[in-house]
LOBANU-519670 format. One record per residue (C-alpha): x, y, z. Coordinates in steps of 0.2 Angstrom, whole numbers. Each point is the difference from the previous one (the first is absolute). Layout:
X;Y;Z
...
This chain:
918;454;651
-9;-17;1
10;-3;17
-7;17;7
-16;-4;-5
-1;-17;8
9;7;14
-17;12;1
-11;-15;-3
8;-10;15
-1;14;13
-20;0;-6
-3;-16;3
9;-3;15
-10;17;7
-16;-8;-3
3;-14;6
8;7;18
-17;11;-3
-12;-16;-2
11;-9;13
-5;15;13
-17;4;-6
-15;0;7
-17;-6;-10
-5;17;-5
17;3;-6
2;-18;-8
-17;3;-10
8;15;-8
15;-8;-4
-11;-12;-9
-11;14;-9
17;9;-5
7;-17;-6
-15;-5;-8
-2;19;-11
18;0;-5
2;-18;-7
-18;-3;-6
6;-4;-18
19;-4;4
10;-13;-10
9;-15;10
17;9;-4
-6;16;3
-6;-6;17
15;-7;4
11;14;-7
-11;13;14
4;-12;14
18;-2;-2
-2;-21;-3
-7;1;16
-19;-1;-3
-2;-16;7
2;7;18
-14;11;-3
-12;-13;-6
7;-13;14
-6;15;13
-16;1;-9
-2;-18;1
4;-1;18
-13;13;5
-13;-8;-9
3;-15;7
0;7;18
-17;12;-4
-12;-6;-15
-11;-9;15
-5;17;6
0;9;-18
17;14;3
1;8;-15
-2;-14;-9
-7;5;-18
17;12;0
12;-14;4
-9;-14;-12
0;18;-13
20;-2;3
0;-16;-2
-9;0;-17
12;12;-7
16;-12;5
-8;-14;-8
-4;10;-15
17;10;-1
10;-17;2
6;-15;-8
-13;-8;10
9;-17;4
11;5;12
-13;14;8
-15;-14;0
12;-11;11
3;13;13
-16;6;-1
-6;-20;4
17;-1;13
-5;16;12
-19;2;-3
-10;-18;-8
-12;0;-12
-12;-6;15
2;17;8
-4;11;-15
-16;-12;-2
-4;4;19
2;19;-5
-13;-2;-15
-14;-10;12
3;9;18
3;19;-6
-17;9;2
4;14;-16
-3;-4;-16
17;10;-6
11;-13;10
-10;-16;-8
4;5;-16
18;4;4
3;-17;7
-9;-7;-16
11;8;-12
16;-4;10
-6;-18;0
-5;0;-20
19;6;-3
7;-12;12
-8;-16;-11
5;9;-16
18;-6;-2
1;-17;8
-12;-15;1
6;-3;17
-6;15;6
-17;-2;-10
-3;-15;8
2;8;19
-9;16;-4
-14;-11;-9
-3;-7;18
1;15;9
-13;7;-10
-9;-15;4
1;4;17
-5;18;0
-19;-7;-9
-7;-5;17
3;17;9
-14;12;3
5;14;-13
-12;-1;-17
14;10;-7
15;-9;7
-11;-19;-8
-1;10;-15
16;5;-6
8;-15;5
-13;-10;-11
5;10;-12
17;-4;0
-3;-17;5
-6;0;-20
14;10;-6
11;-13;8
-10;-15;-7
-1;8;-17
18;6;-2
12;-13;11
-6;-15;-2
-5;-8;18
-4;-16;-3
-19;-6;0
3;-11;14
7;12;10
-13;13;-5
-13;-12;6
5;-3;18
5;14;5
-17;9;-6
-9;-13;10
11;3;16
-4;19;-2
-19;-3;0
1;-15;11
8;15;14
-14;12;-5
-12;-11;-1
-1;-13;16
-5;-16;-4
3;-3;-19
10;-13;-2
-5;-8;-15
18;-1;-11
1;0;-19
13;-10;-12
C-alpha cells in the first residue's frame, strides 16, 4: 500500500515537473497559485511525503526562475509565496542553503527595493525574516541586504526593511559595531556627501 502510494506520488511529481519544465509564464504562475493553495499550512514531512523526496527539484526550478526574472517582476510575489511555504514547511537548514546556493539573499533584497507592488515587497520581507530566523550566518547576510534596500526609492520598501532591521537588532544579536557601520553606509548612499563616521 505505501509502495502504491508513493508510486502515485512520483508520477505527480515528476508530471509537474515535465509540466513546469514545458511551461510558459502564464502556466508557471498557475502552477505556483495551485502549489501555493494546497501546501499553504503543510508540515516538512508532509511536504516531502507529496513530492515523493523530490521536492527539492521543484524549489531549485523555483529558484532558478527567479533568479533569471525578479529584475523585471515575473510573477514574482507567487514564486517568493512558494518560497515562503518551503521555508516554513522544512527543516530549514538544509532549505535556507539551497535557498542561499541557487537564488542569494542579495537577490530577494533586490525583489523587496525594485518591485513596484506592495504585495511582492512584503513577500520578499517575510522570506527574508525566516531566512535570518535559524542561523546567525544568515542573519548577518540578510541584515545587510536589508540595509541595502533603505536607499531605494519605495517609502514602503524603506519601511519594512527598517522594521526588520530592528527585529534583527532586537532578536539576533548583531553586534554594535557592525550595527553602526553599516547604518552609516546606508545613509551615506542615500544621502551624498555625509561622511562623517561614528565609533
Amino acid at each position: 500500500m505505501a509502495s502504491a502510494k508513493q508510486d502515485i506520488a512520483t508520477y505527480n511529481v515528476t508530471y509537474l515537473l515535465r509540466q513546469w519544465d514545458c511551461s510558459s509564464e502564464e502556466k508557471r504562475r498557475q502552477l505556483l497559485d495551485d502549489f501555493i493553495k494546497q501546501y499553504y499550512d503543510c508540515t516538512g514531512p508532509d511536504l516531502e511525503s507529496e513530492f515523493a523526496q523530490m521536492a527539492s527539484l521543484f524549489l531549485a526550478r523555483i529558484c532558478v526562475w527567479i533568479k533569471l526574472t525578479y529584475m523585471s517582476g515575473t510573477c514574482l510575489t507567487e514564486q517568493l509565496q512558494a518560497l515562503h511555504i518551503f521555508l516554513s514547511a522544512s527543516n530549514r537548514s538544509p532549505v535556507q542553503f539551497r535557498l542561499k546556493q541557487f537564488l542569494g539573499i542579495r537577490a530577494v533584497a533586490e525583489c523587496m527595493a525594485k518591485s513596484k507592488s506592495e504585495e511582492t515587497q512584503e513577500s520578499a520581507r517575510d522570506l527574508l525574516e525566516i531566512l535570518a530566523e535559524g542561523n546567525p550566518r544568515f542573519s548577518d547576510q540578510v541584515y545587510k541586504g536589508l540595509i541595502g534596500v533603505l536607499p531605494c526609492n519605495s517609502p514602503k520598501a524603506q519601511q519594512l526593511a527598517l522594521q526588520s532591521i530592528r527585529i534583527l537588532q532586537v532578536y539576533y544579536n548583531i553586534s554594535n559595531k557592525f550595527r553602526k557601520f553599516t547604518l552609516l553606509l546606508a545613509i551615506r548612499r542615500s544621502v551624498g556627501g555625509f561622511q562623517t563616521f561614528i565609533d
